[in-house]
C-alpha positions in Angstrom: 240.7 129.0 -55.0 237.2 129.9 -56.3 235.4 133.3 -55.7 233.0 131.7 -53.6 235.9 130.1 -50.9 237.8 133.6 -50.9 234.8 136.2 -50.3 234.3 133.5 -47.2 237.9 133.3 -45.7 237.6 137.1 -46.6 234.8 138.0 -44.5 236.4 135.8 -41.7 239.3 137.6 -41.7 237.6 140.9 -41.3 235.5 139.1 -38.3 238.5 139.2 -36.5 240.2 142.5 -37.3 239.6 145.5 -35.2 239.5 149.2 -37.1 242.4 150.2 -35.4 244.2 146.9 -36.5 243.6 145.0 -33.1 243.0 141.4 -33.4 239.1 141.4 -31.8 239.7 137.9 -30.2 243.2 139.2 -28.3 241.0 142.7 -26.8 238.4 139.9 -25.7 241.0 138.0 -23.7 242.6 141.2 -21.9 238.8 142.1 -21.1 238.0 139.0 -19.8 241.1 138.5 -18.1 240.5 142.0 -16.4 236.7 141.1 -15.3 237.9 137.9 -13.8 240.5 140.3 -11.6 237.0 142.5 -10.4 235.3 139.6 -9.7 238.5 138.3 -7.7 238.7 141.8 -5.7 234.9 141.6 -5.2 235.7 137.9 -3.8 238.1 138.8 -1.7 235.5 142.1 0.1 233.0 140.2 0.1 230.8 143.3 -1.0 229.3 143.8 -4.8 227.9 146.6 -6.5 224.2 145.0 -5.9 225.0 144.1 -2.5 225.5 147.5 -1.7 222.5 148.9 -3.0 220.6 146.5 -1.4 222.4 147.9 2.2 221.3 151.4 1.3 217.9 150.6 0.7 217.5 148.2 3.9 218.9 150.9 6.4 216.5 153.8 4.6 214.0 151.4 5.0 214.9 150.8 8.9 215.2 154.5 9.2 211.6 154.8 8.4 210.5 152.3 10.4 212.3 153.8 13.7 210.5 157.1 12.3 207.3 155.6 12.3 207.7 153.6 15.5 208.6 156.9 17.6 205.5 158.8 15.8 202.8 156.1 17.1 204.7 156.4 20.4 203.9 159.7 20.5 200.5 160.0 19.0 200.0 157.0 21.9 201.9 159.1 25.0 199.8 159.3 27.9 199.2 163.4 27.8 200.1 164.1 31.7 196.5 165.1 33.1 196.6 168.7 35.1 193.2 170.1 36.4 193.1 173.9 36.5 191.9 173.6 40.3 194.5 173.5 42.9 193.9 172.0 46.1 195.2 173.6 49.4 199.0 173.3 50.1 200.5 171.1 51.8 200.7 171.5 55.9 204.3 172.4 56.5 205.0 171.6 60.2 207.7 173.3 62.1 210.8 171.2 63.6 210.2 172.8 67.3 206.6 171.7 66.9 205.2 168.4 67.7 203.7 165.9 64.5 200.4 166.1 63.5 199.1 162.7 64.5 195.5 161.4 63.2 192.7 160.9 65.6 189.6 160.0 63.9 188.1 159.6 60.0 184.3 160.6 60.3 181.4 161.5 58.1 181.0 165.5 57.4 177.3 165.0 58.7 178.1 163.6 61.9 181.4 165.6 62.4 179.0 167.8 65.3 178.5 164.3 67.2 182.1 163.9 67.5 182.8 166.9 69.0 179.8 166.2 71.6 181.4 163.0 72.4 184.7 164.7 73.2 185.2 165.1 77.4 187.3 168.7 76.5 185.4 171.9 74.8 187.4 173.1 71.5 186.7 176.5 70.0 187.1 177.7 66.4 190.5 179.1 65.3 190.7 179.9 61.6 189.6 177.4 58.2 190.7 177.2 54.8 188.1 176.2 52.2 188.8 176.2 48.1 186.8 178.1 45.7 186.0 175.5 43.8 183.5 173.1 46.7 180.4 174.2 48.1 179.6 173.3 51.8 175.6 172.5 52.2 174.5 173.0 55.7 171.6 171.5 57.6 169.6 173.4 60.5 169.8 176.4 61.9 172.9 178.7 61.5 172.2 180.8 64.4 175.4 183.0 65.6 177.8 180.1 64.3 176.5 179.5 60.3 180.3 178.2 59.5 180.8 175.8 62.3 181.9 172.3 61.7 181.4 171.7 65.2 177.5 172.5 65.7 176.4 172.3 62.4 175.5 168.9 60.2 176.7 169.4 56.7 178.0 167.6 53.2 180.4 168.8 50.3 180.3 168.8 46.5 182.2 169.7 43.7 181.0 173.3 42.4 178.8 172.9 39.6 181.9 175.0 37.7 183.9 171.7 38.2 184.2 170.0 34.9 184.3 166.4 34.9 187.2 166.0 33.6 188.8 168.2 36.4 186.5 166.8 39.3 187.7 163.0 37.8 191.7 164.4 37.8 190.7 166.0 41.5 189.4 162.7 42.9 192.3 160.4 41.7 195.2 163.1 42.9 193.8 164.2 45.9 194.8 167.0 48.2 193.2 169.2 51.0 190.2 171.4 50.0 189.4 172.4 53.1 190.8 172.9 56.6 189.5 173.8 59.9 191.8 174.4 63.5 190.2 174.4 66.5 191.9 175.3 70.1 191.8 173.6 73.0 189.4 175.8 75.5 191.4 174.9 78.3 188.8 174.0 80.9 189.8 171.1 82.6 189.3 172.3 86.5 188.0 170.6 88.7 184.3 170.9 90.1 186.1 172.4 93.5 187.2 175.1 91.2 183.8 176.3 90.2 180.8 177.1 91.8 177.3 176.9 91.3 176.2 179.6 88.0 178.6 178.4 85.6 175.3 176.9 83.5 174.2 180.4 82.9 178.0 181.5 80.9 175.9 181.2 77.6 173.9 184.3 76.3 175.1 185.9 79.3 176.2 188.9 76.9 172.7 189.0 75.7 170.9 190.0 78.9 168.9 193.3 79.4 166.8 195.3 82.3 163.2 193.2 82.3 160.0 195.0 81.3 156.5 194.7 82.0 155.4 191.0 81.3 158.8 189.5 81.3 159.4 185.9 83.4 160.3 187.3 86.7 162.3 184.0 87.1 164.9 186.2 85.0 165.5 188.8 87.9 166.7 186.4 89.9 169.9 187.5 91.6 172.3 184.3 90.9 175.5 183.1 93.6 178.8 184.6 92.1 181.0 182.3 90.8 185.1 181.5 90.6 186.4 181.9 87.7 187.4 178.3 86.5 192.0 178.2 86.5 192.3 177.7 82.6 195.0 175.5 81.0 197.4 176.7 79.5 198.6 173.3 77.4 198.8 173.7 73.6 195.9 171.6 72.3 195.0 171.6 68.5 192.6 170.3 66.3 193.0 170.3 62.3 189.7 169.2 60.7 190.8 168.3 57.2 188.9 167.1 53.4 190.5 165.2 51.0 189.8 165.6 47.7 189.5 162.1 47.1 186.9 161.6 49.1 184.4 164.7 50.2 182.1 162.9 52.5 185.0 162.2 55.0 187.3 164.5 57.2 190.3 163.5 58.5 190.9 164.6 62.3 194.5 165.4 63.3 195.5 166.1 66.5 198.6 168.5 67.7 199.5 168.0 71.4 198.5 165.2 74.2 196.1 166.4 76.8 193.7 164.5 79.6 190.1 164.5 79.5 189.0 166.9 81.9 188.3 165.7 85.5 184.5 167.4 85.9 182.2 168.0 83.0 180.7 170.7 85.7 182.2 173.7 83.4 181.8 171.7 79.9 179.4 173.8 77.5 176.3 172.2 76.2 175.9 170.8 72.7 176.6 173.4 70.2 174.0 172.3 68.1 171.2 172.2 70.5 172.0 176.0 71.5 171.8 176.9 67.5 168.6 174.6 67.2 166.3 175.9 69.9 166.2 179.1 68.8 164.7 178.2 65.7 162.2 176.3 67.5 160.7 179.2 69.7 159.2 182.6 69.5 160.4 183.7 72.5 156.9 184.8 73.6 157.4 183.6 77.5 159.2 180.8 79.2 156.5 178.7 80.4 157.3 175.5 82.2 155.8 173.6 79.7 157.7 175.5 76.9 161.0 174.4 78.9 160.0 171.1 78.8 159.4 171.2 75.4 163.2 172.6 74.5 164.9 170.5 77.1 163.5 167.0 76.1 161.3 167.3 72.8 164.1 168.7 70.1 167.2 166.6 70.5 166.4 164.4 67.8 165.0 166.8 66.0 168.5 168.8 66.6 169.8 165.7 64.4 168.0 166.1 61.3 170.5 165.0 58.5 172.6 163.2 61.0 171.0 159.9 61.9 171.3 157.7 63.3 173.6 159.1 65.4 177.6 157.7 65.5 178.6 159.3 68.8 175.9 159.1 71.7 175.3 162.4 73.2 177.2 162.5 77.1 174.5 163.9 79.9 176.5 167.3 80.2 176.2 168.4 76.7 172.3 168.7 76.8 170.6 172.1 77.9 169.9 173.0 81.7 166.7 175.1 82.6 168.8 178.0 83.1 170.5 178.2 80.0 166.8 177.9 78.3 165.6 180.8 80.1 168.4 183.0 79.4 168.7 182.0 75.7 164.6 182.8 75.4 166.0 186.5 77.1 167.9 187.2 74.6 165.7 186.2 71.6 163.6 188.6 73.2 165.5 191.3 73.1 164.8 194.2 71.0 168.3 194.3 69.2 168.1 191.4 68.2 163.9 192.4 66.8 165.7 195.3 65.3 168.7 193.7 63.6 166.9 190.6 62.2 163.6 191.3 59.9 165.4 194.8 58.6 168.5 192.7 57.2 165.8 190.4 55.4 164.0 193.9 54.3 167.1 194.9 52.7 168.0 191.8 50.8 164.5 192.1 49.7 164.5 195.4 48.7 167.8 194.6 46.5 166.1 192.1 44.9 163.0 193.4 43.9 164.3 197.2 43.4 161.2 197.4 40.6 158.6 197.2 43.1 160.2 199.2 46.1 159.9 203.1 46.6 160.7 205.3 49.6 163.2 202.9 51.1 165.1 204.5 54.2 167.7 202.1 56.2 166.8 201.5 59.5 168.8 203.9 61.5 168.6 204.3 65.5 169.9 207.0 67.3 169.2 208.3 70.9 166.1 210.6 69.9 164.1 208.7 66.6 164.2 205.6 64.5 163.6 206.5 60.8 162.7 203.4 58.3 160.5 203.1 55.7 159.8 201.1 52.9 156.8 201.6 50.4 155.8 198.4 47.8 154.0 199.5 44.8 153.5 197.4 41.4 152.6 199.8 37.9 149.1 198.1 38.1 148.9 200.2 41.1 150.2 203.4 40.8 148.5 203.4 36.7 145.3 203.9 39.8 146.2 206.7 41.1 146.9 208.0 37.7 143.4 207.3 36.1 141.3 207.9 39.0 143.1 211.0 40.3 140.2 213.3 40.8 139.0 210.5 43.0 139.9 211.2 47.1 143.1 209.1 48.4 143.2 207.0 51.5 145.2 205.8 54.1 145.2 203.4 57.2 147.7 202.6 59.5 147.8 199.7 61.6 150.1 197.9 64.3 148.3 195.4 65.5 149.8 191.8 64.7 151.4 193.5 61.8 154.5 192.3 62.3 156.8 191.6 65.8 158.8 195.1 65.7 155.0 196.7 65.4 156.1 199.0 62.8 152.6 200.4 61.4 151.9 199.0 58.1 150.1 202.1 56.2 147.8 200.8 53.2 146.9 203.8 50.2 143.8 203.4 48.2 141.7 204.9 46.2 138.0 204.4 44.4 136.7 203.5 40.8 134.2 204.3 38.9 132.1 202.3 40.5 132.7 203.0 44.4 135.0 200.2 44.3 138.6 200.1 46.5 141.9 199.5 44.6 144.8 199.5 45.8 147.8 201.8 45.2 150.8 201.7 47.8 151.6 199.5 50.9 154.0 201.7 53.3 156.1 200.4 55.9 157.7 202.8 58.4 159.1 203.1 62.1 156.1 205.6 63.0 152.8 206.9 62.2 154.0 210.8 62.3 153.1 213.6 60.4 156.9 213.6 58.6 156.7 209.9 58.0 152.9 210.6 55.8 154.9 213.6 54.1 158.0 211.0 53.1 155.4 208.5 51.8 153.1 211.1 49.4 156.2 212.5 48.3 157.7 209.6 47.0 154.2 208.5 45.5 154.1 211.8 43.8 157.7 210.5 42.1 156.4 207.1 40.7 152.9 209.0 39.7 155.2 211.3 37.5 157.7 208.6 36.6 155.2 206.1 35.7 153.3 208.7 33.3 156.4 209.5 31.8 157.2 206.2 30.8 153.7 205.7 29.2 153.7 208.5 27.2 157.6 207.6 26.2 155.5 204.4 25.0 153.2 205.6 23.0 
């Protein structure tokens, strides 16, 4: 064998031997045969190490798509809407009592008209109204400024009302306001009452008659019988939906008949609050009567037209009525109470430009009132041209219709000229009414120099 044959057989053999003395191509076998028994186990499972790693990452994966799914669900919820107004709650109705049962649906404006049309008289009970609506009226409030039943009106959303709430208000709904009336009860019949009963309104109002008063007024008028009053349980609810504020909804609790005679039926509410407004009560000429009985009805509706309901016969104004409702706007309570509440919402509103304000206040011996207007224009006069004399006037005549006198204080200029300083208002011309007056102009004198010479 030559050296070139044995170093290859010899580097064969040591191919094949193993360190440790193991024949390298035996070890292969047992290896071999041991993978073929894994890959027979993973045969028979079914399941391989990659196919198990690819299950973990396909339920992560899943995981995070639920995740995500229930996230854009939520981000896409529908946030509940919830207004920070609250309607009026819900009418609860007793078991004893009888249902609620709806009568009509009519326009706010012409909800007055309604009532006219009605053969039975109602009167005002109680209302509910929310805080967050505004009721506009139309024509004259009279006694009765709140009454659904004489007066045209409208509601709005408060101008507090976000639109978001007003839009949440409108498309829930619910009552904002509510109004009960009673059934009067006057459903007699025209045996049952005499002649008179045309004169029941302002009756409270009359008073002795003076010099120049209508003597028609002292008129002694035939007693009359009481009417018999019903005692059936009649009710009205006038209710607003949210959903809709030009409507109310008319619900009706208890049955009754129309009455037999509209002899002892009231007039049309709103006519007795519009006439007033219309006169002076400076006499009750026939002419003047004419004038309230057939010239102001359709001026009564302004706002309301054209009219829904036609107005029955027995709800417009008899001569009677007209001469006592002129009585009573003649009456001096009512010249006293009037003009001095307008003085004092005056005087609380301009508080600058008022000085030696008294109250009116009447007791059996004296009226005291007084009210002084001044400006700083005018009092810098008296300041600057006190050496100058002071004057002042009083005057009643067609000053004003309680003829309180009307006291003007003036002085002169330099150059003989008049300029005014005060305008005094009081219940008399006395000598402690003049002293209340220079008093409290010698208190703005010494207050407005103060504040000047704070100024400077």
């Amino acid at each position: 064998m030559n050296t070139a044959d044995a170093g290859t057989d010899l580097e064969m053999d040591d191919a094949h031997i193993h360190p440790d003395g193991t024949d390298t191509e035996d070890l292969s076998d047992w290896n071999s045969g041991d993978d073929a028994d894994d890959n027979a186990n993973e045969a028979d499972t079914g399941v391989s190490d990659s196919d198990s790693e690819h299950e973990d990452s396909t339920t992560v994966s899943r995981a995070k798509l639920q995740a995500a799914a229930a996230h854009y669900q939520a981000l896409t919820a529908k946030v509940p809407k919830v207004s920070k107004h609250v309607p009026l709650a819900s009418r609860r109705n007793r078991k004893q009592d009888q249902p609620w049962k709806q009568k009509a649906v009519v326009p706010t404006r012409l909800l007055y008209q309604w009532f006219e049309s009605q053969q039975n008289d109602y009167s005002s009970h109680n209302f509910k109204k929310c805080d967050f609506i505004d009721m506009i009226w139309t024509g004259h409030g009279g006694d009765s400024p709140r009454d659904v039943s004489a007066r045209s009106f409208y509601v709005e959303f408060a101008p507090t009302v976000s639109k978001n709430d007003k839009a949440i208000l409108v498309e829930e709904g619910g009552a904002v306001y509510r109004h009960y009336f009673e059934y009067q009860g006057i459903c007699s019949s025209a045996a049952d009452i005499a002649e008179g009963t045309d004169d029941d309104d302002y009756e409270n109002l009359d008073e002795p008659s003076r010099p120049g008063t209508d003597k028609k007024l002292n008129v002694k008028r035939p007693k009359r019988k009481e009417p018999v009053m019903c005692r059936t349980s009649l009710t009205l609810l006038i209710e607003i939906d949210a959903k809709d504020l030009s409507k109310c909804t008319i619900f009706q609790k208890g049955v009754h008949s129309k009455a037999a005679s509209t002899a002892g039926l009231q007039y049309s509410r709103r006519l007795r609050l519009h006439k007033p407004s219309r006169s002076d009560g400076s006499s009750v000429e026939e002419r003047f009567v004419k004038g309230l009985l057939h010239g102001m009805e359709t001026f009564a509706d302004t706002g309301a037209t054209p009219r829904a309901f036609p107005r029955p016969s027995w709800r417009l104004s008899k001569p009677q009525q007209i001469e006592r409702l002129v009585a009573g706007l003649r009456q001096a309570s009512r010249l006293d109470a009037d003009p001095f509440i307008a003085v004092d919402c005056f005087v609380g509103q301009n508080s600058d430009n008022i000085f030696a304000y008294q109250p009116l206040k009447v007791t059996k011996t004296f009226k005291r009132f007084s009210v002084g207007l001044k400006s700083s224009l005018s009092i810098r006069n008296l300041i600057r041209w006190h050496s100058r004399p002071m004057f002042m006037d009083s005057s009643w005549k067609n000053k004003n219709e309680n003829r309180a006198p009307l006291t003007f204080v003036t002085t002169t200029n330099a150059a003989g000229h008049m300029v005014p300083c005060a305008a005094y208002l009081s219940a008399d011309s006395t000598a402690r009414s003049f002293a209340h007056l220079l008093k409290a102009l010698e208190d703005q004198v010494v207050e407005e120099a103060a504040s000047r010479r704070h100024a400077e």
